[in-house]
C-alpha positions as CSV (number, residue, x, y, z in Angstrom):
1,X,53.4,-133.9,137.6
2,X,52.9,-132.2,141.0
3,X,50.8,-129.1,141.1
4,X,53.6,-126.5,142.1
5,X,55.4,-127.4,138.4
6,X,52.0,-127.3,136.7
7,X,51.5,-123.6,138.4
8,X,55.1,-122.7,137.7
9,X,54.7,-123.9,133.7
10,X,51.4,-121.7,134.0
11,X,53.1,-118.6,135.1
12,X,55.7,-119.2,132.7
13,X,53.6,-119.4,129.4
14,X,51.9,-116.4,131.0
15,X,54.8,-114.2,131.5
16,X,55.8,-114.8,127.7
17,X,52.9,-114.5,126.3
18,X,52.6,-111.0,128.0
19,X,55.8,-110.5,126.7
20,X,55.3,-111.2,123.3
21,X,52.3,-108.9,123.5
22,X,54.1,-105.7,124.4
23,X,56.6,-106.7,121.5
24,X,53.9,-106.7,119.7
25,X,52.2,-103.8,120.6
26,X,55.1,-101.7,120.4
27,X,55.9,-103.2,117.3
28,X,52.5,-102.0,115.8
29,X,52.6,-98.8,117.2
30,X,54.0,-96.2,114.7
31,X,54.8,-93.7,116.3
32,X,57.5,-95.2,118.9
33,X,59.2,-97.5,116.2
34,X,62.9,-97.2,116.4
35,X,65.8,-98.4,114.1
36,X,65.7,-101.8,115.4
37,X,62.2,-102.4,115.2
38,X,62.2,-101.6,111.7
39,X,64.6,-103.7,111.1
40,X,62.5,-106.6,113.1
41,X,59.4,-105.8,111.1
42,X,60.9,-106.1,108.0
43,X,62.7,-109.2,108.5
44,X,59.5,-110.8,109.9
45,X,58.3,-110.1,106.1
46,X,61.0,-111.9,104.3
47,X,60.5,-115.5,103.0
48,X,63.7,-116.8,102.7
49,X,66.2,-119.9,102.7
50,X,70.1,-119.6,103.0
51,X,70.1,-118.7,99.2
52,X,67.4,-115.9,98.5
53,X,64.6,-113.8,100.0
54,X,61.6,-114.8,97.6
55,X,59.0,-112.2,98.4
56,X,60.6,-108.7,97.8
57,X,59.0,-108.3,94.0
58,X,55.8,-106.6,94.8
59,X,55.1,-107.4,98.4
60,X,52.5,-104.7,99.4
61,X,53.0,-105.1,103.4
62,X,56.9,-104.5,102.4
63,X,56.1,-101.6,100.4
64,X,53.7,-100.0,103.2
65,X,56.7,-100.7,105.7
66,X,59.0,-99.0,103.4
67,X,56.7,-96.1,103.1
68,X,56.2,-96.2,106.8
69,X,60.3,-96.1,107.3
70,X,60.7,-93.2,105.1
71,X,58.2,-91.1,106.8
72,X,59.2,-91.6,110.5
73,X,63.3,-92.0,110.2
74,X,65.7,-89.6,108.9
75,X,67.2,-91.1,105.4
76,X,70.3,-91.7,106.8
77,X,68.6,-94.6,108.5
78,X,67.4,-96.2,105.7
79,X,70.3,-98.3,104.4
80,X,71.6,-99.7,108.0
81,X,67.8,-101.0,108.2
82,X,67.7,-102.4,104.9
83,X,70.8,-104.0,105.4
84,X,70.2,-105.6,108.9
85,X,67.5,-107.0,107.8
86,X,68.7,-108.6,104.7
87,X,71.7,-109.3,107.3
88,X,69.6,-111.5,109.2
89,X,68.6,-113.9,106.9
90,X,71.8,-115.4,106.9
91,X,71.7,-115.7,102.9
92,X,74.8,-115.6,100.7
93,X,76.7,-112.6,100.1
94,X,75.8,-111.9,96.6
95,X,72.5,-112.9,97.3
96,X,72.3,-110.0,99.9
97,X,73.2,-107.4,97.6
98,X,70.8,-108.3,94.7
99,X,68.1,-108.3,97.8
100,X,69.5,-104.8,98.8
101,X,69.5,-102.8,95.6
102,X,66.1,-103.8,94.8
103,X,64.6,-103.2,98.5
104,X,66.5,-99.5,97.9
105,X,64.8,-99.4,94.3
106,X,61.5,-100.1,96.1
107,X,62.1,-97.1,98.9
108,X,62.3,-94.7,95.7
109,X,59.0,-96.1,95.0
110,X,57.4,-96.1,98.1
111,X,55.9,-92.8,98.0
């Protein structure tokens, strides 16, 4: 391997590796969270297959996100993130509503 393609790999990992960190950092910061990056976050916390999310009962980093949401976006936000996210998992239709009304039971908890 010549060293201009070891330099160009190098900037490479570089550039997304700083690019993952501003996702990150954005991500993390509170108080510039949008819609969709709820909707990230909370995905990221799901364990799932393509038949069930297995973490939802009692997950306290879910919860604190949930608490989080309700403070910073209007409630007219709150199902189109809870269902985008469950969206995302690609699990059955049925599946996705069980997972739904018990992540909206949990927002009426998360207080």
């Amino acid at each position: 391997m010549k060293s201009t393609d070891i330099d160009r790999i190098d900037r490479e990992f570089k550039r997304a590796r700083k690019k993952e960190e501003l996702i990150e950092k954005r991500i993390e910061n509170r108080a510039e969270r949008s819609v969709g990056d709820y909707i990230k976050k909370l995905y990221s916390l799901f364990y799932h297959d393509d038949k069930k999310i297995y973490n939802l009962k009692d997950n306290a980093d879910i919860l604190t996100l949930l608490a989080e949401m309700k403070e910073d976006l209007p409630d007219s936000k709150w199902d189109n993130v809870l269902r985008k996210a469950i969206k995302e998992t690609k699990i059955e239709v049925n599946q996705r509503e069980k997972a739904y009304q018990e992540l909206k039971g949990y927002l009426s908890l998360a207080d």
